[in-house]
C-alpha positions as CSV (number, residue, x, y, z in Angstrom):
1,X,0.0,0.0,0.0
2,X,2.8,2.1,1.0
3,X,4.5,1.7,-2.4
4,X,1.0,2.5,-4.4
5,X,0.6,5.9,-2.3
6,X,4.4,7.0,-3.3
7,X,3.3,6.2,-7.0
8,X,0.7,8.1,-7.0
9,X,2.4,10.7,-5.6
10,X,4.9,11.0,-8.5
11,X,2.4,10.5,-10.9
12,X,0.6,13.1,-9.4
13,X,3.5,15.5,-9.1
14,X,4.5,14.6,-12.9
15,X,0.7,15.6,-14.5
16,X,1.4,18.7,-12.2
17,X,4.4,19.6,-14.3
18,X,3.1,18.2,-17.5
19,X,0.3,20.9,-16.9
20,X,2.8,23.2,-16.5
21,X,4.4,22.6,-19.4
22,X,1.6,22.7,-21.4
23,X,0.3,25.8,-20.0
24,X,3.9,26.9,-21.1
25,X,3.3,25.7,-24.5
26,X,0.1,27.6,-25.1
27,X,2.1,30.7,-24.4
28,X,5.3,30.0,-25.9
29,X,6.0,33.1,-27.4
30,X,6.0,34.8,-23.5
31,X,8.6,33.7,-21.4
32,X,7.9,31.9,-18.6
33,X,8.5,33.3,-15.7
34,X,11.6,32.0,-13.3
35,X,9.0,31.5,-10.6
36,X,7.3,28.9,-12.7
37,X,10.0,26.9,-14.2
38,X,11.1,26.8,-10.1
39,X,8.1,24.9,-9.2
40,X,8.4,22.5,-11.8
41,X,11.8,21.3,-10.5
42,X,10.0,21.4,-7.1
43,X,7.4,19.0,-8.3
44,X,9.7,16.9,-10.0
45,X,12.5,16.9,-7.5
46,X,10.0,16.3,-4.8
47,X,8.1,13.5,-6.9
48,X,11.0,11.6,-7.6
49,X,12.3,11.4,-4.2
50,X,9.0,10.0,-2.5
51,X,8.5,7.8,-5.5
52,X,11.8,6.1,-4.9
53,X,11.7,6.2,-1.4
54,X,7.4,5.4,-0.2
55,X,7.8,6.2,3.5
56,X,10.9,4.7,4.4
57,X,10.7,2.6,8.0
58,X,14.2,3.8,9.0
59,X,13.4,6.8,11.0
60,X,17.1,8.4,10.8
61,X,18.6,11.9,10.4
62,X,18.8,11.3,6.6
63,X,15.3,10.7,6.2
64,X,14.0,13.5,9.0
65,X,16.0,16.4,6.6
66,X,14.6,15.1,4.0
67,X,11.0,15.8,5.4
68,X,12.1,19.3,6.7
69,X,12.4,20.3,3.1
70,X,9.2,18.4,1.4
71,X,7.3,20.2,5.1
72,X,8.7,23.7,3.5
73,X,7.2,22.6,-0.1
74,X,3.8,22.2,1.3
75,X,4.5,25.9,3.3
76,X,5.2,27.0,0.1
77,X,2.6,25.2,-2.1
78,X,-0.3,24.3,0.6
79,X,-0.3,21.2,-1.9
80,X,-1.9,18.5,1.0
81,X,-0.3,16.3,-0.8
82,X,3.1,16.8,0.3
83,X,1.9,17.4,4.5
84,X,0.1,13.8,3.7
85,X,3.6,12.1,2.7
86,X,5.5,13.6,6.1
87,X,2.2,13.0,8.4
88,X,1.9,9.4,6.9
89,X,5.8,9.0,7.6
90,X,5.5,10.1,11.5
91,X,2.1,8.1,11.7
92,X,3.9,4.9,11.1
93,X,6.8,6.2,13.2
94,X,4.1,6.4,16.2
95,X,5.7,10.7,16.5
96,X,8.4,9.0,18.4
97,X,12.0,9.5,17.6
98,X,13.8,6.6,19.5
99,X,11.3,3.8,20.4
100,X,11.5,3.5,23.7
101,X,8.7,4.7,25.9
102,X,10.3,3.9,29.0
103,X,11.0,7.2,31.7
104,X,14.3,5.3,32.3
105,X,15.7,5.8,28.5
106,X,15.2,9.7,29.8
107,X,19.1,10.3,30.5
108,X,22.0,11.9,29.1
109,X,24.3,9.2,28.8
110,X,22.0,6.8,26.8
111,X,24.1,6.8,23.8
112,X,22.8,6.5,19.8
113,X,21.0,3.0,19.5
114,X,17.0,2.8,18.6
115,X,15.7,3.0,22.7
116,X,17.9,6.4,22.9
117,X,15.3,8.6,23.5
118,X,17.7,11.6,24.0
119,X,19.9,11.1,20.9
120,X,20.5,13.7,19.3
121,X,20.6,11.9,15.8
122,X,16.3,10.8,16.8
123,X,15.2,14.0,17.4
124,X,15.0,15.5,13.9
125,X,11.9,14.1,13.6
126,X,10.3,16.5,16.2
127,X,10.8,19.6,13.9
128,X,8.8,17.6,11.3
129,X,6.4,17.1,14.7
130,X,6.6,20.4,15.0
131,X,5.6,22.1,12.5
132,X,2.2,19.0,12.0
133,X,1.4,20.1,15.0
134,X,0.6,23.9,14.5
135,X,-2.0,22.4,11.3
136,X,-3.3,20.3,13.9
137,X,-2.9,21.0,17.7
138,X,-2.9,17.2,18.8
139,X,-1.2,16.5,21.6
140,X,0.2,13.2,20.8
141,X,1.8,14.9,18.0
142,X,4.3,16.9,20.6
143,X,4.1,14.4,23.7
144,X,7.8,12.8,22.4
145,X,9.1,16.0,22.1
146,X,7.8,17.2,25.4
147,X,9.3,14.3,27.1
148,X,12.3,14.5,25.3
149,X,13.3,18.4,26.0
150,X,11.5,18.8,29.0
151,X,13.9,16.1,30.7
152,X,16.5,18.7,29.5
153,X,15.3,21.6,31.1
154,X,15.6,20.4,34.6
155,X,19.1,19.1,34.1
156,X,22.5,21.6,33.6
157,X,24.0,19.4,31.0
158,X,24.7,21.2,27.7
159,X,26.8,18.5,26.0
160,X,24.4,17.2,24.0
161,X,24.9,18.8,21.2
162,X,28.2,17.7,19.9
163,X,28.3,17.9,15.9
164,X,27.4,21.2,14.3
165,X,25.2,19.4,12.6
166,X,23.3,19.9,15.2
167,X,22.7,23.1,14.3
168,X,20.1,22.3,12.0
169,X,19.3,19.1,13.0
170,X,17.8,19.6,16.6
171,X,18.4,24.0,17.8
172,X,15.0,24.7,15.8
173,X,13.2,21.8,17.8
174,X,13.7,24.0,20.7
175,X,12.6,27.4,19.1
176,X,9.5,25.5,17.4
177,X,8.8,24.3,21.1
178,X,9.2,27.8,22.3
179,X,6.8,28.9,19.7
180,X,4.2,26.6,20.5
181,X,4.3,26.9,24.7
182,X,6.0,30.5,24.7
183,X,7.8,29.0,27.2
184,X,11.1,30.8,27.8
185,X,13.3,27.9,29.2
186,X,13.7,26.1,25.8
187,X,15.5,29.1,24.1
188,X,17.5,29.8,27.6
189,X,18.6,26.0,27.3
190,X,18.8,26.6,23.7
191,X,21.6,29.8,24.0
192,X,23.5,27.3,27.0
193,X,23.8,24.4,24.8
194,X,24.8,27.0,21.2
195,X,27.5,28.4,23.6
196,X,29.0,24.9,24.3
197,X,29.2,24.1,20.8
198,X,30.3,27.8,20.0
199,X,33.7,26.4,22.5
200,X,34.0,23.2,20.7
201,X,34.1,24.2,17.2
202,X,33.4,28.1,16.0
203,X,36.5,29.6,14.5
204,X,36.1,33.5,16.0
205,X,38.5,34.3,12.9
206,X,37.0,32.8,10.1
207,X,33.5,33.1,11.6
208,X,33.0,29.9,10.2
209,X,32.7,25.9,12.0
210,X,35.4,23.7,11.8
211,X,34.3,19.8,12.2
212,X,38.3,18.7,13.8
213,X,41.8,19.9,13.8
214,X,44.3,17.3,11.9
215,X,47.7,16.0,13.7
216,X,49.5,19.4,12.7
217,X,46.6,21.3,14.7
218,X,45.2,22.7,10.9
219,X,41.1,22.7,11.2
220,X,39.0,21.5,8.7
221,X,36.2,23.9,8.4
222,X,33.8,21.2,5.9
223,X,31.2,23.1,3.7
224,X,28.4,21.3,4.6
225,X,29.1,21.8,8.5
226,X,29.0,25.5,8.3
227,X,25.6,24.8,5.9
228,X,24.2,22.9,8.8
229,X,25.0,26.3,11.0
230,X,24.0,28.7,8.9
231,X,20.6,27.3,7.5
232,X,19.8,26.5,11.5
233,X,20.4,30.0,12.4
234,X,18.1,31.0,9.5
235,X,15.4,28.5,10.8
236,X,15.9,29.8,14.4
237,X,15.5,33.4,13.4
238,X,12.3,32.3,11.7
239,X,10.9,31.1,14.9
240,X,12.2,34.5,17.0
241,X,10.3,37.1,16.9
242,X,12.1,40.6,16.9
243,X,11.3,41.9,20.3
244,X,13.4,38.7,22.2
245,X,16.5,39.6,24.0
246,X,18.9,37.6,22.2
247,X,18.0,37.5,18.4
248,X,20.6,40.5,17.4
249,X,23.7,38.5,18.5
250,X,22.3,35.5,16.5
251,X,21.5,38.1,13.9
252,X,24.7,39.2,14.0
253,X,26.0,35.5,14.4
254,X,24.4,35.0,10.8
255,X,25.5,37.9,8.8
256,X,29.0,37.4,9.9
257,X,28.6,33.6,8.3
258,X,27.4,34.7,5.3
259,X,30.2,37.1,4.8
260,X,32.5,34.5,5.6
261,X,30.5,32.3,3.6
262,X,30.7,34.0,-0.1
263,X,34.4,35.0,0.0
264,X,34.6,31.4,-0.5
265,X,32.2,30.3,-3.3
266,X,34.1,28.5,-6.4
267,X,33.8,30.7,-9.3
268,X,31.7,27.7,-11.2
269,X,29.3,28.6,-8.1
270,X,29.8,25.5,-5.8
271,X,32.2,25.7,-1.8
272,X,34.8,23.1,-1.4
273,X,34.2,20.3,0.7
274,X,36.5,22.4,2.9
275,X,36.1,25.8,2.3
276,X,39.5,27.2,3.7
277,X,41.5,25.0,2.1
278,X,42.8,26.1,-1.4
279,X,45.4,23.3,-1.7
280,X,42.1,20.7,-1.0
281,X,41.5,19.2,-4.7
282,X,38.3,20.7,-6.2
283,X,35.4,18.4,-5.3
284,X,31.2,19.5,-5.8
285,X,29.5,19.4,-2.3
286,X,26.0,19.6,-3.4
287,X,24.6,19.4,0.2
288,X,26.2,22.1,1.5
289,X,25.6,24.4,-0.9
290,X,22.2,24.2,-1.1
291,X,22.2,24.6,2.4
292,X,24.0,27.7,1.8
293,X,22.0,29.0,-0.9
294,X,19.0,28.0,1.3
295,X,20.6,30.9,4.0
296,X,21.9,33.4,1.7
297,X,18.5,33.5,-0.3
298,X,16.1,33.3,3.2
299,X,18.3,35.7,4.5
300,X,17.5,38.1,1.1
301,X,14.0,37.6,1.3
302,X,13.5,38.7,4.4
303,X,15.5,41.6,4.3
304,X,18.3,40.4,6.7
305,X,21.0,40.2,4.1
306,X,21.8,42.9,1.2
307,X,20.7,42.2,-1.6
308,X,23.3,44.1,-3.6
309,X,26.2,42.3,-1.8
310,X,24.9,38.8,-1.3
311,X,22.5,37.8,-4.6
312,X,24.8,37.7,-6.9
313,X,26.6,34.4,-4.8
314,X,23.3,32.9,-4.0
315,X,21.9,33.0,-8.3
316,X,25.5,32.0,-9.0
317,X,25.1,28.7,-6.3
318,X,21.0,28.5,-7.5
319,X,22.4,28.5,-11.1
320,X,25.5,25.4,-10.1
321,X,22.0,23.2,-8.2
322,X,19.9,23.2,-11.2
323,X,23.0,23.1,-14.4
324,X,24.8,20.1,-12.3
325,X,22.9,18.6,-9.6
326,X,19.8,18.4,-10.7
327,X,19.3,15.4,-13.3
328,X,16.3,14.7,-16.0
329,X,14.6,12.6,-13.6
330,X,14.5,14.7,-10.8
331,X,17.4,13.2,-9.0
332,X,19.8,15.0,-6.7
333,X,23.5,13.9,-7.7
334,X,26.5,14.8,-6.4
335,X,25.3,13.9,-2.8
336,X,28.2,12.2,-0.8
337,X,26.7,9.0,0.5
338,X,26.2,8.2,4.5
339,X,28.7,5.4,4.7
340,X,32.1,6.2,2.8
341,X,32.3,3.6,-0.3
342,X,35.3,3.6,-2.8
343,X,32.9,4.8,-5.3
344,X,33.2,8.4,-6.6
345,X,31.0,11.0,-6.1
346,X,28.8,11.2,-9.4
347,X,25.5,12.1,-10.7
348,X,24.0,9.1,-9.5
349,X,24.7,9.9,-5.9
350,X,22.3,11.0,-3.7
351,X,20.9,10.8,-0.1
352,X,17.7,12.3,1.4
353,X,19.6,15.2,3.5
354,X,20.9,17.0,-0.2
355,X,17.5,16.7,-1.3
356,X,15.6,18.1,1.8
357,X,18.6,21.0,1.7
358,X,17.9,21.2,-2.3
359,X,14.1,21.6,-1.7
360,X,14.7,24.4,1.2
361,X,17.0,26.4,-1.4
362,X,14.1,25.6,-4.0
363,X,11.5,27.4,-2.2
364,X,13.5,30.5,-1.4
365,X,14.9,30.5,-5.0
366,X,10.8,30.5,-5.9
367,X,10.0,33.3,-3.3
368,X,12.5,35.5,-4.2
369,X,11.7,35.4,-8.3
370,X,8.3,35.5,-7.5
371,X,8.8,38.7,-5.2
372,X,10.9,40.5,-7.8
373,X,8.1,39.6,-10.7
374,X,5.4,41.3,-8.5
375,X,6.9,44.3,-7.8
């Protein structure tokens, strides 16, 4: 059954863009405006993806960032089709994370297996939670997630959060909360645990995220780690609004990313798997760069970044998405697999985190042309 729904789903999201194209067709002597040809990648990119992949049963941090970006299609498209294929994916996942529903599995040191219910690498699910909930205030939709931080507020540990990846994966669980209960704990636990990892891994210098240091002390500051940062700090300033205490310094947190960020860009539009390192052989990271075309675009649109200064780096990475990544099918290549494998990088690679990230810079790369068209 699972397999029919994803079907239909593609076929469904293929008509859409055979409509398109038609529509296109009837008025082929008018260009068609950026904003349109957008939403057919969209559909397609989408499609594909949920075709291939019906509901996976694995409930990892792959699949969760996948659903954060098909959750910011239906924002963007109110298409109940795509809130059906995340609400059908935490359905069968019970809106659990890790499985356990025992009070004991509530501790810090519980490591990463299936019964951890406070690793970090189960709770990327709750944003998806999250943001189901505020369609429909159910309470069983936020009773993991409730369980899950609320055991965090009472305690003073702040080492959970231990990968930048992070970042993305679990700070906007805590604003969302925050959003939904207006209660202020979660962001005070929030800035404790973002100035732990600040001392493990932000670079004051650079302004950038290193992942580790190598034997000669050198640190290795990966493209798709500072992505992680800087499209969570976008998705956290979503959540703020602009009267709370702290939201300048992480205002001011992302702006000085994003400066770091496009002094770095290859000139064919892409960042380096490590973005400091001009001796590092050339290689595509598709992930992070949508990530970061995903920030520098949200950050345009809502009139946090210059435009002047930051758009022509964000249409140049937008441009590299849909000329290389992007394939005929709707694939996203050029995604480095979860478990390293002697085979190279290629257009046949792909993982559900590059297509969530590709998805998020999709619908900012759609709101911005559509913006500019309407003025």
């Amino acid at each position: 059954m699972r397999y029919l729904i994803g079907f239909c789903m593609y076929m469904y999201c293929s008509m859409m863009c055979m409509g398109l194209n038609a529509q296109a067709q009837e008025n082929s002597k008018q260009e068609e405006p950026e904003e349109q040809t957008i939403l057919k990648i969209i559909y397609t990119v989408a499609g594909y993806w949920q075709a291939v992949n019906p509901f996976p049963e694995e409930l990892s941090w792959d699949n969760s960032v996948f659903h954060t970006g098909n959750m910011e299609v239906y924002f963007l498209t109110r298409n109940d089709a795509f809130r059906r294929y995340s609400e059908t994916w935490a359905e069968e996942n019970g809106w659990k994370g890790a499985e356990s529903d025992n009070k004991v599995d509530l501790k810090y040191d519980n490591g990463r297996t299936k019964d951890s219910v406070l690793s970090v690498d189960r709770q990327v699910c709750l944003r998806i939670y999250a943001d189901l909930y505020a369609l429909n205030p159910d309470k069983k939709i936020i009773a993991r997630i409730r369980d899950a931080l609320g055991y965090r507020m009472k305690t003073s540990v702040c080492e959970y959060w231990k990968n930048v990846r992070d970042l993305y994966t679990v700070m906007p669980v805590m604003s969302k909360l925050y959003k939904i209960t207006g209660e202020k704990l979660y962001l005070n636990k929030l800035q404790q645990c973002l100035a732990y990892i600040d001392s493990l891994s932000y670079d004051s210098e650079s302004k950038l995220y290193y992942k580790n240091s190598d034997a000669k002390g050198k640190k290795n500051f990966g493209s798709l780690e500072n992505g992680w940062a800087f499209a969570g700090f976008a998705k956290l300033l979503s959540d703020l609004s602009k009267e709370d205490s702290c939201r300048n310094d992480y205002l001011n947190h992302f702006r000085n990313m994003a400066d770091a960020i496009v002094q770095r860009q290859h000139a064919n539009g892409y960042w380096n798997n490590s973005i400091l390192d001009s001796m590092q052989v050339v290689t595509t990271e598709v992930a992070g760069t949508a990530l970061f075309t995903y920030g520098l675009l949200w950050g345009i649109n809502n009139n946090i970044l210059d435009a002047k200064t930051f758009l022509p780096a964000a249409l140049k990475s937008w441009s590299f998405l849909v000329s290389v990544a992007l394939q005929t099918d709707g694939r996203i290549g050029y995604i480095r697999p979860l478990v390293n494998t002697d085979r190279s990088i290629d257009e046949k690679s792909t993982a559900g985190y590059g297509v969530g990230a590709f998805l998020l810079a999709a619908c900012e790369a759609f709101r911005f042309f559509r913006d500019v068209n309407n003025d």
